[in-house]
N, C-alpha and C positions, 0 to 999 in steps of 0.2 A: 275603538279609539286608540291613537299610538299611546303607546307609555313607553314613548324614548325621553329623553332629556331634554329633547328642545323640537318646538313646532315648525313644520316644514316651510319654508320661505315661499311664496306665489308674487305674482303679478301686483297683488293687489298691497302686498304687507311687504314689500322693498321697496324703498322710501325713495324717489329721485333727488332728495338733498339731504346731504350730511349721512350717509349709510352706514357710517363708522358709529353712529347712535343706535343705531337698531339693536334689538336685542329679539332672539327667538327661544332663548333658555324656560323652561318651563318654572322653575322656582323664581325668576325673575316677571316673568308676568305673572305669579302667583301672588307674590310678596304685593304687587302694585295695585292688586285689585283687591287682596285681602285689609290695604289699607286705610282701603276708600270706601263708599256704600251711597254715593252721586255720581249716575252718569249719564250720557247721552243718548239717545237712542235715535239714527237717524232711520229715514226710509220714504218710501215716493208715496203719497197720496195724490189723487186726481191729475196724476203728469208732474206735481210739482213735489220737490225738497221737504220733507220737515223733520225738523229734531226738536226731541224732545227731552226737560232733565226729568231725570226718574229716581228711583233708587232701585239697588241691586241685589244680588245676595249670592254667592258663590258655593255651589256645594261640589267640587272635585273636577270633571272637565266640564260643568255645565253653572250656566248664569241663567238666574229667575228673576225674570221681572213680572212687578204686579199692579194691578189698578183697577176700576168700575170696570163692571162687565158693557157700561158702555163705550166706553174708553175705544179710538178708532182705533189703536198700530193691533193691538189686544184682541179685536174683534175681525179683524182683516188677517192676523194671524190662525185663527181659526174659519174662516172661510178660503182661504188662497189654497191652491195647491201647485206643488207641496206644501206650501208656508210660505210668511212674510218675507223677502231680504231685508237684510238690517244690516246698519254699523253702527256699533255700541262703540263709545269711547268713554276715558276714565282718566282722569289727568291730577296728577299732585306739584303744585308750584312751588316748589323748592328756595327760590332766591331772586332776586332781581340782583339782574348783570346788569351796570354801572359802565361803559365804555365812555374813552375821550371822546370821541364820533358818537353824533346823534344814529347814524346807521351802523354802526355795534352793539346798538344795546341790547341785548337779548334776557333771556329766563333761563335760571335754570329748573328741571322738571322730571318729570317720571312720566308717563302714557303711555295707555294700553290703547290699541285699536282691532277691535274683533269683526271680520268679516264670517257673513251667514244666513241660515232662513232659521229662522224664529217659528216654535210651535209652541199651539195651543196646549196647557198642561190639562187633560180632563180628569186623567187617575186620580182619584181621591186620596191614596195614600203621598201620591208624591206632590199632590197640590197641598197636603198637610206641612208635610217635611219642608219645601218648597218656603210657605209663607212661614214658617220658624227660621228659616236660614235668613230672608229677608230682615225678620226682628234683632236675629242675632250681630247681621251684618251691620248694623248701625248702634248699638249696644250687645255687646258678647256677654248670651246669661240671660238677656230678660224675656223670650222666650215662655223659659221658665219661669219665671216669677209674674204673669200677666195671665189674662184667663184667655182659654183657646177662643178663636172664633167658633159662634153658632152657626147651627144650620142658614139660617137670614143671611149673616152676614158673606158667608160663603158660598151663596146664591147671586152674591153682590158683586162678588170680588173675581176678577182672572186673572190668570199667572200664564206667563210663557216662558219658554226656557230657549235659550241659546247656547249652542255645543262650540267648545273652546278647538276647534279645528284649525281655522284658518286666522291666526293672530300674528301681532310682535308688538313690542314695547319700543318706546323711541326714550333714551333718557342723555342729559344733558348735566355736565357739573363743569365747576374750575370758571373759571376769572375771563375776563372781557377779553376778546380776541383783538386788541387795538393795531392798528398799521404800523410798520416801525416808524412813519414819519412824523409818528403823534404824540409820539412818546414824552415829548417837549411840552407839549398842553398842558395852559396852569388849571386841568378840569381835575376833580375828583375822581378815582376812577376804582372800583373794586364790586363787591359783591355787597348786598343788603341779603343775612337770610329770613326767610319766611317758616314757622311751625303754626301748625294747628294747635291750641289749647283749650282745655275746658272748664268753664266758669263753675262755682259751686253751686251747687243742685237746690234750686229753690221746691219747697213742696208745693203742693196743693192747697188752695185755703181750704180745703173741705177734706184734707188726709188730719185721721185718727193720730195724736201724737204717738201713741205707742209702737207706731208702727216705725221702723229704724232707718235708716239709708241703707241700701243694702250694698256688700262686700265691692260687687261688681261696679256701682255706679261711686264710691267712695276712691275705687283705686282709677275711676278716669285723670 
């Protein structure tokens, strides 16, 4: 895999509108996906479309995703050869743009979109490493603090990996693009932002009090 600084642009990841968004920097679709841990997974069953939301986990140029070993994209991914295609996307909505015009309003946003074939994880070490990085990608830490899966459960479960080759990020900031002839309009017009936040950690009715909040889930 390259380890240049930025992934090489194709057919498929140069955008036909607004190309001045794009981004192929490697720390920048890094940053986008390490933020997230919901995303898309599109791909063609029986001739038709379907996407599906998942979660993710990133560990270096490769994305794991996991689910029942009956799970179809999971199970077409280890049957197909070479492997599934897929487009994984990964989106953070950043703001709602406010325009005079009902056709300016736009978002502002962060997205990744990864084109590729999807394989079957069957290595047992990296279907380990694999389903930790998933844990961690939705809480960083717990991992560790949870018990591994059993042999059962890991007879249960597939994972497939997607290699970050063919990507680019689309990201969008700054204020409503208004006409100059609207300027006049008695409409409100600016940006609303959006953050993700996290509510306090309720327990378990059936968790031991002695047992603490731990470091990781305190400093969400």
């Amino acid at each position: 895999m390259s380890e240049t600084a930025s992934y090489e642009p194709t057919g498929r990841t140069v955008p036909t509108r607004s190309r001045e968004r794009a981004s192929y920097d490697r720390e920048v679709v890094h940053g986008i996906l390490d933020e997230g841990y919901v995303c898309h997974l599109g791909f063609v069953r029986d001739g038709a479309p379907v996407v599906l939301p998942t979660l993710y986990g990133r560990i270096g140029e490769r994305l794991y995703v996991h689910g029942s070993t009956g799970s179809r994209p999971l199970r077409m991914a280890g049957q197909a050869d070479p492997g599934l295609p897929v487009c994984l996307t990964v989106t953070h909505v950043d703001g709602l743009v406010l325009a005079r015009s009902a056709f300016h309003h736009s978002l502002n946003y962060r997205s990744v979109v990864v084109h590729g074939i999807a394989h079957q994880v069957t290595d047992p070490e990296e279907r380990r490493v694999a389903l930790d990085a998933l844990v961690d990608q939705v809480v960083p830490g717990r991992s560790y603090d949870s018990r591994p899966a059993n042999a059962k459960e890991l007879a249960a479960t597939s994972v497939i990996r997607l290699d970050l080759n063919e990507v680019s990020a689309k990201i969008r900031t700054g204020g409503p693009n208004d006409e100059p002839e609207d300027s006049g309009l008695p409409h409100w017009t600016g940006v609303v932002p959006l953050t993700q936040t996290y509510g306090v950690p309720v327990p378990a009715d059936d968790l031991d009090p002695s047992v603490l909040l731990p470091d990781y889930l305190a400093a969400l």
